[in-house]
C-alpha positions in Angstrom: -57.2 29.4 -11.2 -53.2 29.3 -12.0 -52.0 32.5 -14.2 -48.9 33.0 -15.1 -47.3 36.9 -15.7 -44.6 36.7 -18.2 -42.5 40.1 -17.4 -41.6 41.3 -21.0 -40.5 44.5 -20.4 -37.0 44.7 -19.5 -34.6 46.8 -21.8 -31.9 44.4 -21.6 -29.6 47.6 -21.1 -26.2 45.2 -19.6 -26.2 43.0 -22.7 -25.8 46.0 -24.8 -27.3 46.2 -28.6 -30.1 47.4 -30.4 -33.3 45.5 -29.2 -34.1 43.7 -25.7 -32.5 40.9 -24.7 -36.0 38.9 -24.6 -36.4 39.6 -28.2 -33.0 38.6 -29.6 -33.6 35.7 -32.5 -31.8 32.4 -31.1 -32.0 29.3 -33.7 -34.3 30.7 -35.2 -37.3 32.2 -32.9 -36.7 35.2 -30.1 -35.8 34.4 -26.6 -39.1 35.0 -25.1 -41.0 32.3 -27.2 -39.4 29.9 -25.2 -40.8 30.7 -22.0 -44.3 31.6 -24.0 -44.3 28.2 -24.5 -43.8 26.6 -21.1 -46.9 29.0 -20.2 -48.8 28.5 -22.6 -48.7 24.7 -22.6 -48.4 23.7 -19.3 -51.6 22.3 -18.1 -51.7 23.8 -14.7 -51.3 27.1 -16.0 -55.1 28.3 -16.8 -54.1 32.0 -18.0 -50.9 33.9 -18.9 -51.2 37.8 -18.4 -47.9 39.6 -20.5 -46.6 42.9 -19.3 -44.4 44.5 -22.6 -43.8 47.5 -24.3 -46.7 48.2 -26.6 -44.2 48.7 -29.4 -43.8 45.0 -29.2 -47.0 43.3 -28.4 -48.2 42.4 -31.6 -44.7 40.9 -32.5 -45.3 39.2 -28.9 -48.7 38.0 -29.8 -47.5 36.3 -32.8 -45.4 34.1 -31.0 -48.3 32.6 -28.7 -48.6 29.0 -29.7 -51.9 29.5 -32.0 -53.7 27.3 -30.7 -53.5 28.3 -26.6 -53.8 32.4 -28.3 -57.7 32.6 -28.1 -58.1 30.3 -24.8 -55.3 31.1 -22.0 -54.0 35.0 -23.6 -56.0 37.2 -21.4 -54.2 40.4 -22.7 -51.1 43.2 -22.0 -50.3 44.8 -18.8 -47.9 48.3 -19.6 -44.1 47.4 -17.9 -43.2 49.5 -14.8 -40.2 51.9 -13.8 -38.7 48.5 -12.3 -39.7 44.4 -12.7 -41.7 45.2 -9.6 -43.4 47.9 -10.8 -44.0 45.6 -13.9 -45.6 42.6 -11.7 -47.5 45.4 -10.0 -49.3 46.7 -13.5 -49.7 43.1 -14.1 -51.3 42.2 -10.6 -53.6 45.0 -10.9 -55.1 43.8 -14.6 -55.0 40.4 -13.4 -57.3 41.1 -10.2 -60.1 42.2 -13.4 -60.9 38.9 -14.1 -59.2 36.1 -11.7 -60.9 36.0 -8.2 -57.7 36.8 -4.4 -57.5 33.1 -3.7 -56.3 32.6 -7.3 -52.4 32.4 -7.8 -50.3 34.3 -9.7 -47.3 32.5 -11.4 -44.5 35.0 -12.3 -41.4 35.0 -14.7 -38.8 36.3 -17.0 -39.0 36.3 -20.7 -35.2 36.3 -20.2 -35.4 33.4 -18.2 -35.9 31.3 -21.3 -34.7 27.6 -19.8 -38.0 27.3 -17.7 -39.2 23.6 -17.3 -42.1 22.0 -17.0 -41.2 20.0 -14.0 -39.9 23.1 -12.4 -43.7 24.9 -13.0 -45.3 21.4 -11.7 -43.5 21.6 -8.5 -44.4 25.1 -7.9 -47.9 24.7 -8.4 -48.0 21.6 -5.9 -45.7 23.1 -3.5 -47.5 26.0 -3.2 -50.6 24.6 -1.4 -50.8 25.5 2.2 -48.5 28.6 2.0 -49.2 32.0 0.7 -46.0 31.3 -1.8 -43.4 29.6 -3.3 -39.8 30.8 -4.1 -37.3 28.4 -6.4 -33.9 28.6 -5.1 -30.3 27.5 -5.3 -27.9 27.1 -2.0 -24.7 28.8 -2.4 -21.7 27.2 -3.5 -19.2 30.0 -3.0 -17.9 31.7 0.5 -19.8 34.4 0.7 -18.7 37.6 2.3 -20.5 41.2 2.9 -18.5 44.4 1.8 -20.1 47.7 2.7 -17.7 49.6 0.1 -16.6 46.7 -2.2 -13.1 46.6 -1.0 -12.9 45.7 2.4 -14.7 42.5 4.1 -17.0 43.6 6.8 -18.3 40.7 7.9 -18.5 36.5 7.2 -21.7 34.8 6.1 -23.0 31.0 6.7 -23.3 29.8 3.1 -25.7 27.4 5.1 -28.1 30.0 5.3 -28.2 31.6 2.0 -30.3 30.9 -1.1 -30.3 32.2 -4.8 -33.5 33.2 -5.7 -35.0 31.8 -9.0 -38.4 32.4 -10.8 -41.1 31.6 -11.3 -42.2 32.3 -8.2 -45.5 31.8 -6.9 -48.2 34.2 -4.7 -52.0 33.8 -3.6 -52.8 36.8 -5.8 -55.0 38.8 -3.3 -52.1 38.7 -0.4 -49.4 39.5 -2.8 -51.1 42.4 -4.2 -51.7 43.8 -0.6 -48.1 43.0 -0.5 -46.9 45.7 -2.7 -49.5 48.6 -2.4 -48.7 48.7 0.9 -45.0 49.6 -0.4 -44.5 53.5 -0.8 -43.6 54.2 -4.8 -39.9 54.7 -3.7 -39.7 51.4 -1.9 -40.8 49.3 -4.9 -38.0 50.8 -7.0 -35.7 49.2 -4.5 -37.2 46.0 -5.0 -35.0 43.4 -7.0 -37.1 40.2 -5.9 -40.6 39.3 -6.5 -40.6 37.6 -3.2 -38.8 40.4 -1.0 -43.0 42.3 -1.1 -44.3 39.1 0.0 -41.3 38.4 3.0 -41.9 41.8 3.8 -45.6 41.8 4.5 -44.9 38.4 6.6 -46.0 36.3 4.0 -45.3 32.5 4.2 -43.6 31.7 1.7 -41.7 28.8 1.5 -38.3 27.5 -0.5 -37.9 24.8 -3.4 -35.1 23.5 -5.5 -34.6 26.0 -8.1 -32.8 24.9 -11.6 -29.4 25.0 -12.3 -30.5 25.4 -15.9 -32.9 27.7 -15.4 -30.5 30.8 -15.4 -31.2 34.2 -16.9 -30.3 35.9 -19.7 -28.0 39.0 -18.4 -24.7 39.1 -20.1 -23.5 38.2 -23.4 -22.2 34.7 -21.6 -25.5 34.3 -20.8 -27.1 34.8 -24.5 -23.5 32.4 -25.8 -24.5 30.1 -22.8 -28.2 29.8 -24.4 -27.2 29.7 -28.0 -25.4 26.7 -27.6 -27.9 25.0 -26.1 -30.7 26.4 -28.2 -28.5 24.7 -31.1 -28.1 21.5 -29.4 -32.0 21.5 -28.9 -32.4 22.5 -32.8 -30.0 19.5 -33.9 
């Protein structure tokens, strides 16, 4: 079985204003339903798991496509100190009713631009490894700065990737993955794949999406009301 974990949680706190990010109407329906429909939808996808604030899970619930509500919603997972955390709560309710050699499918509600094609490919990439990260090469020199001022050393832009999600775990190894993670050490995490590379999990890279980019600063939410519109025209 495929589930996917939609992380709902986020406050959205570098955008600014008055509600999450996910939750900010764009032509006409909030940012998260987008990616609620990829989910929901997609074939492969057997289950979809949501970790959100119970202040706004019935809002959430509403926004399911109705008729995938009843068959793939398997319920609410409470959002953690961090996105890790989040997946964590998430992993541990999905482990109720999916069986460790299931996979576990995760993503951003601010990540609204997911594909189908982009889901496809992690689902048949995924076979034969324990995961699957989406990622973009670097198109910039990259350099490391222990103080943000001076350059302390040069990095092969060869060798370096952007991180994308969804990203895709076996769910048994993954959860291993992060309870073997002291409480402090999760709160450091900013990857859902940096558990798994951790543990010595083989994961393996994909082409990520150039338009599948989150939802962080306000060019972000201009950048995806534009083409919201475009897609509402």
């Amino acid at each position: 079985m495929n589930i996917g974990l939609l992380l709902s949680g986020g406050t959205g706190t570098r955008l600014g204003g008055e509600i999450p990010k996910q939750y900010i109407e764009v032509s006409g329906r909030p940012v998260i339903a987008w990616s609620l429909e990829r989910l929901f939808r997609h074939e492969g996808i057997e289950a979809v798991q949501i970790a959100a604030d119970p202040m706004w899970q019935e809002a959430v619930r509403r926004w399911i496509p109705a008729e995938h509500l009843e068959k793939k919603f398997m319920g609410f997972s409470l959002p953690g100190e961090n996105r890790q955390l989040s997946i964590l709560h998430g992993l541990e309710d999905i482990r109720r009713y999916a069986a460790d050699t299931d996979y576990v499918l995760v993503h951003d509600a601010a990540r609204p631009m997911l594909t189908e094609a982009l889901i496809s490919a992690c689902l048949k990439a995924v076979t034969g490894y324990d995961g699957v990260l989406p990622a973009l090469p670097m198109k910039d020199t990259v350099y490391a700065s222990l103080d943000g001022m001076a350059i302390s050393s040069l990095l092969n832009r060869k060798e370096l990737f952007a991180g994308q999600a969804p990203e895709i775990f076996q769910l048994g190894k993954y959860y291993e993955a992060n309870i073997m993670l002291p409480p402090d050490k999760l709160l450091q995490i900013n990857g859902a794949s940096e558990p798994a590379v951790l543990a010595g999990m083989d994961i393996r890279l994909i082409p990520g999406d150039e338009g599948n980019f989150k939802i962080t600063t306000q060019t972000d939410l201009a950048r995806f009301q534009e083409i919201a519109g475009r897609y509402r025209k």
